[in-house]
Short mmCIF file of the C-alpha atoms (twelve columns), coordinates in Angstrom:
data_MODEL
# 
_entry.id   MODEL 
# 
loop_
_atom_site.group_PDB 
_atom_site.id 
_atom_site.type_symbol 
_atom_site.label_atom_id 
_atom_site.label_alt_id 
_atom_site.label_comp_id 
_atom_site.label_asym_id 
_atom_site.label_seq_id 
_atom_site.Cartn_x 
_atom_site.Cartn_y 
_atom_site.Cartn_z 
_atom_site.pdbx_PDB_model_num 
ATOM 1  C CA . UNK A 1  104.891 116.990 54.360  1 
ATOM 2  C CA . UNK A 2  104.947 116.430 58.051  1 
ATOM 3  C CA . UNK A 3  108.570 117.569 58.863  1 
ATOM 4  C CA . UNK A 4  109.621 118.027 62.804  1 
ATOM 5  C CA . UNK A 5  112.789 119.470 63.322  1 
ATOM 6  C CA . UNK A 6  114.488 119.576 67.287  1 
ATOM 7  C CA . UNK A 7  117.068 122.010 68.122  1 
ATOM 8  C CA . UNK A 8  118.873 121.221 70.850  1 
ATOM 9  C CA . UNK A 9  121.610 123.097 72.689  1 
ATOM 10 C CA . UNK A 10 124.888 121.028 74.429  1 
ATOM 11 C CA . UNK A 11 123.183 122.463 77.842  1 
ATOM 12 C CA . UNK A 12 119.989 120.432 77.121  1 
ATOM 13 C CA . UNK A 13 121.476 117.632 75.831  1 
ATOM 14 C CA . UNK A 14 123.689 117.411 78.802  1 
ATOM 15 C CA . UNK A 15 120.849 117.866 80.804  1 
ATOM 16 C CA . UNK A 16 118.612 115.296 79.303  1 
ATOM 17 C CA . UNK A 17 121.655 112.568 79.607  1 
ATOM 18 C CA . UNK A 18 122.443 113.484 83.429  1 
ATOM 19 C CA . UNK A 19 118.317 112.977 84.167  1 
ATOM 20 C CA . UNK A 20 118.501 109.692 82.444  1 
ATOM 21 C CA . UNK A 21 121.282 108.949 83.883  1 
ATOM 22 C CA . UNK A 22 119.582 109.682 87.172  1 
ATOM 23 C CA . UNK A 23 116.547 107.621 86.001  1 
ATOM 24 C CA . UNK A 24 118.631 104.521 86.180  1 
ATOM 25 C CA . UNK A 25 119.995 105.373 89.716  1 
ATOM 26 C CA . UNK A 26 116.715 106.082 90.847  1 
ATOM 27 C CA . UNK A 27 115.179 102.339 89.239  1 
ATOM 28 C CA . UNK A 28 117.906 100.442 91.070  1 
ATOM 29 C CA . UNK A 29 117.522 101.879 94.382  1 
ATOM 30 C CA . UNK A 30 113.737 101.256 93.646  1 
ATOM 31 C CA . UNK A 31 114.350 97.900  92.691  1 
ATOM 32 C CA . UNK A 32 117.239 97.095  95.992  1 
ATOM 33 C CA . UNK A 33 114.689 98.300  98.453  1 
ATOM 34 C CA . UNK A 34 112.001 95.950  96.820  1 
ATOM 35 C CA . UNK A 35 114.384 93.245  97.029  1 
ATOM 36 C CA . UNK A 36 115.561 93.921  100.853 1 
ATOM 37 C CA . UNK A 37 111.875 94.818  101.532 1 
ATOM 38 C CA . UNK A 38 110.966 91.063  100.007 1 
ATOM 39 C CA . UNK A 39 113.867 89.133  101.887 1 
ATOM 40 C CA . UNK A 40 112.906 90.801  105.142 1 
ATOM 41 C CA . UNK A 41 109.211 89.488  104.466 1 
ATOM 42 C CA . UNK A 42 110.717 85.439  103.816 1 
ATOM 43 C CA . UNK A 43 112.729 86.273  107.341 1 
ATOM 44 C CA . UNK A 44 109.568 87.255  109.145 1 
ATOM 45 C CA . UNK A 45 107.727 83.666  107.217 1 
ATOM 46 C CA . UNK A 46 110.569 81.662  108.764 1 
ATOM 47 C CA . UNK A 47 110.850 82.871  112.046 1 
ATOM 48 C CA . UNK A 48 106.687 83.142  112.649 1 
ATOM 49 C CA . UNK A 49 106.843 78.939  111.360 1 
ATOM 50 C CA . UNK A 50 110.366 78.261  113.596 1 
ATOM 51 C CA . UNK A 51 108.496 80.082  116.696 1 
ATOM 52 C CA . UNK A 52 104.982 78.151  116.196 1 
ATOM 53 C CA . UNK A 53 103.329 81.169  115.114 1 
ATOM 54 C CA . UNK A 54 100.444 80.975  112.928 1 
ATOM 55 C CA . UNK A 55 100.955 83.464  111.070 1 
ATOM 56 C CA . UNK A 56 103.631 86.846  110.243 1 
ATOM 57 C CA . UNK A 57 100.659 89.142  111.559 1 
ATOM 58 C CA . UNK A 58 100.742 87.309  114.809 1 
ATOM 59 C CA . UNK A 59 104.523 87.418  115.604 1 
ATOM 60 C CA . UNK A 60 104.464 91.341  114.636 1 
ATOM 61 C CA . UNK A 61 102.010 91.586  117.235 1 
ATOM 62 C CA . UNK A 62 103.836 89.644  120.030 1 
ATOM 63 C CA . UNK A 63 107.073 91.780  118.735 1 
ATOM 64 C CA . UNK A 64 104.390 94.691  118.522 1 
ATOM 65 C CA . UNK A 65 105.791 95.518  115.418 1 
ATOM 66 C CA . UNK A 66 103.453 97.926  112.809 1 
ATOM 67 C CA . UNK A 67 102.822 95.920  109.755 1 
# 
């Protein structure tokens, strides 16, 4: 019989659920800085077309901006 028993203390499990907890925190920030890092990309796409650019590589280098 294959039988696994876990013994946990109320420290542990505390633990565990505050590093989950931060887990989530962490995946949201993660997934915000995507987002804002995705929306400033679109931004650069519009202004290099509005400006007659031919391309976002070509406006960061008249801004001299490191891509």
């Amino acid at each position: 019989m294959n039988t696994r028993v876990k013994v946990e203390t109320k420290d542990e499990i505390s633990r565990i659920k505050a590093l989950q907890k931060e887990v989530e925190q962490l995946k949201k920030l993660l997934l915000k800085k995507d987002l804002d890092a995705m929306v400033q990309d679109c931004y650069l796409e519009v202004a290099a077309e509005d400006l007659g650019y031919k391309s976002v590589n070509e406006l960061k280098k008249k801004l001299s901006i490191k891509p």
